[in-house]
N, C-alpha and C positions, 0 to 999 in steps of 0.2 A: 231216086235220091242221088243227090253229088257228092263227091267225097272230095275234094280239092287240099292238096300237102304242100306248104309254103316251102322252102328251102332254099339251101346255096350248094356250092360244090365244096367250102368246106366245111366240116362240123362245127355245129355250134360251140364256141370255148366255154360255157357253159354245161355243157354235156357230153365233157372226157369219156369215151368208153361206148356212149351210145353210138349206134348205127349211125351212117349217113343220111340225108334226108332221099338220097334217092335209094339208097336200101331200105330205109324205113314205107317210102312211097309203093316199090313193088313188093315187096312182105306182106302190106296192108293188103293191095290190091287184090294178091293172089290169096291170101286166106281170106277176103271177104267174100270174093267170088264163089271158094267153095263154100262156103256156111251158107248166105244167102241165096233164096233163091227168085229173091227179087229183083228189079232193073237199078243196079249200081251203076252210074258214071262217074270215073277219075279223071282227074287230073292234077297235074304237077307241075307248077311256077318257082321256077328260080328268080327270087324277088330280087338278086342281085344283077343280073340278066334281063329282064322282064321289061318291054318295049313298053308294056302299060304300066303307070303305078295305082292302084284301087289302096281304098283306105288302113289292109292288111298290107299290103308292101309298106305301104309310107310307118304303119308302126313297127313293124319288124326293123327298117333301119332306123327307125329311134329307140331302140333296145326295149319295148312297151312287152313284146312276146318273145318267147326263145323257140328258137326254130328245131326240127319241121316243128309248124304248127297246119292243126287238123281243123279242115274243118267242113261240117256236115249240113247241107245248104246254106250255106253262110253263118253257117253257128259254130262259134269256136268250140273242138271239144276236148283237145290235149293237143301241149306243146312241150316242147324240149324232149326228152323221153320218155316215148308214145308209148301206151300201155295198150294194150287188147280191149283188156275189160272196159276201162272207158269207152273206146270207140263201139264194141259189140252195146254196148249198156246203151248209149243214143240211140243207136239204130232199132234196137228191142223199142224204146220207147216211141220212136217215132212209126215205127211198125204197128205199134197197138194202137195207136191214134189212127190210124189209117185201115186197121181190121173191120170188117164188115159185122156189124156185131148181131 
């Protein structure tokens, strides 16, 4: 699974208070890594920075999502102030789909 966190360098002005998206990025990382104990890859694009634009860059600067935004093979799963429980909650689900039954 990928886990890929949109962001910039500064906070979203939408989300006074919240972490930065690159504190939000390594926070994720490092509690996903211990929970799971299956093959996570991250990654972290500063959409403001970013040599490529894919169709999440291009909505992020049209104010479409509030940043970081998450997301878990290409599926958005929280934006602006990233909660645990969402993120943990896709990954459980796409885990079960994937359980050998």
């Amino acid at each position: 699974m990928e886990i890929k966190v949109y962001g910039a360098a500064q906070t979203c002005p939408s989300c006074v208070g919240a972490p930065s998206s690159e504190e939000t990025y390594s926070w994720l990382q490092a509690v996903l890594e211990r929970k799971y104990e299956t093959a996570l890859t991250f990654a972290y694009i500063d959409f403001e920075t970013s040599p490529v634009e894919d169709d999440w860059i291009l909505a992020l600067k049209d104010d479409v999502y509030f940043y970081p935004l998450v997301l878990l093979d290409e599926e958005m799963i929280d934006e602006g102030y990233v909660q645990l429980k969402k993120i943990t909650q896709a990954i459980d689900m796409r885990l079960e789909k994937t359980a050998p039954e």
